[in-house]
Structures are given as structure tokens and as C-alpha cells.
C-alpha positions in Angstrom: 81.4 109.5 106.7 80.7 112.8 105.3 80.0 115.7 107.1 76.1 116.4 106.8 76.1 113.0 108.3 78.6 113.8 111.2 76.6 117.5 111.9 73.4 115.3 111.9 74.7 112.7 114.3 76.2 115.7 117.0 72.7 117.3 117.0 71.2 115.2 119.0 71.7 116.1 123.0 72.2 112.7 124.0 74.7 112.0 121.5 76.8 114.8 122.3 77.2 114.3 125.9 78.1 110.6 124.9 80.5 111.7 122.9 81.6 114.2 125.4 82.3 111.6 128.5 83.7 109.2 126.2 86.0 111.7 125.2 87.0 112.7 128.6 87.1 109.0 129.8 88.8 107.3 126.9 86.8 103.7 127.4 83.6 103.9 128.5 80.7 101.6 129.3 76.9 101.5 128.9 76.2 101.3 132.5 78.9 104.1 133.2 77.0 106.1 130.5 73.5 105.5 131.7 74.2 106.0 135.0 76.1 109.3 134.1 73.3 111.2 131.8 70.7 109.1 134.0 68.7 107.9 130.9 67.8 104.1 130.2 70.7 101.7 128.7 68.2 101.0 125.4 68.1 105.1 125.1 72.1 105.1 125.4 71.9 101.6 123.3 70.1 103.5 120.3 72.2 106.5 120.9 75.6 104.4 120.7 74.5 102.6 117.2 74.0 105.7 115.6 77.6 106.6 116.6 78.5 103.7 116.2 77.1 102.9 112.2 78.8 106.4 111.5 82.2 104.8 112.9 82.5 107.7 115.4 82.9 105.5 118.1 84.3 101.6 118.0 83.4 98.8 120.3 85.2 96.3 122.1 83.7 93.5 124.2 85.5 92.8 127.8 83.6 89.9 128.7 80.0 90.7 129.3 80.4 94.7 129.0 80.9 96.4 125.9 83.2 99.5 125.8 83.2 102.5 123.4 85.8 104.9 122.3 86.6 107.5 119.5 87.6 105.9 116.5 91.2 107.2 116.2 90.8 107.2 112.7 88.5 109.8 112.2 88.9 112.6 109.1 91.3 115.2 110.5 88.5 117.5 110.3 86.4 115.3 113.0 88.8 115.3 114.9 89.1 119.3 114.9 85.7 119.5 115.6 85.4 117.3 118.5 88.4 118.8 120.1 86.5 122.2 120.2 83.3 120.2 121.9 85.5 119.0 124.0 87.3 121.8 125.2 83.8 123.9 126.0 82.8 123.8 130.1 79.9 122.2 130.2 77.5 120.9 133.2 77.8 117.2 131.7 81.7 117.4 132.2 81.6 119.1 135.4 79.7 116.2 137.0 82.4 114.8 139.9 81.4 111.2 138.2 83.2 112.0 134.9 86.8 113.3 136.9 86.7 110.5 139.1 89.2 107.9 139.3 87.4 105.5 140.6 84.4 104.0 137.9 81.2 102.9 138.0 81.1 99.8 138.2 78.7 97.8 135.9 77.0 94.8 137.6 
């Protein structure tokens, strides 16, 4: 991955806050994310394979739900960069859904 790429990819709104709640989650899944930024699950899905093809996030399938978190192997300057993002108050993070304990639970 190289940086102009990276930049590009956290541009986009949508793509952000993805990163965002997965960040603050750990493991996340489509129907947490869609129901969370309240967009459709191809949106998210089109969102996620962007992050995805840049290896920004990895996916792991439990069963019928896939699951996406931050690669842990991201340059060290990533890294730096997405601990600034998500260190920054913003309304997406302040949402009681992301703080909860309790998930949404995909059906």
C-alpha cells in the first residue's frame, strides 16, 4: 500500500467512519455497520472492498456473517495515522450503539 493510495481510501466519508467503528469495536459486522451509519449493506459492501483490496481491513467468516478488522500489520505510519482518527470526538463515535456492550445482532 502506499500512501496516495491510503489518503485516497480515508477521503471518502463512509469509509472513515467504517474505519472509525471498526476501530473502536475491534470485530465488526456488515449488519452492525449498516445499521450504525444507517446506509444500505451493498453501500457498506462496496465501501469494505475498497478497504479491503488496500488490506486496511481483513475478513473473517463466522458462519454466515463476515467480520472485519484492522489489519494488524499495517506500515507503522498507518498505524500513526489512524490512531490520530481515532482519538478525534466525533458524532459517529458518540453514537450509544458504538459503546455498547451488547451488539447488534445480525439476522
Amino acid at each position: 500500500m502506499n500512501q496516495t493510495d491510503f489518503f485516497k481510501c480515508l477521503s471518502d466519508a463512509t469509509r472513515l467512519d467504517i474505519l472509525k467503528l471498526v476501530m473502536a469495536k475491534q470485530n465488526v459486522c456488515v449488519c452492525e455497520l449498516t445499521e450504525q451509519l444507517q446506509l444500505s449493506q451493498p453501500k457498506i459492501s462496496r465501501h469494505l472492498a475498497l478497504l479491503r483490496n488496500l488490506s486496511i481491513l481483513l475478513d473473517q467468516r463466522q458462519g454466515q456473517w463476515v467480520y472485519y478488522r484492522l489489519n494488524p500489520n499495517l506500515p507503522e505510519w498507518a498505524n500513526e495515522v489512524l490512531n490520530i482518527i481515532s482519538n478525534q470526538n466525533d458524532d459517529i463515535m458518540n453514537n450509544p450503539l458504538v459503546h455498547s456492550s451488547i451488539s447488534v445482532h445480525c439476522e
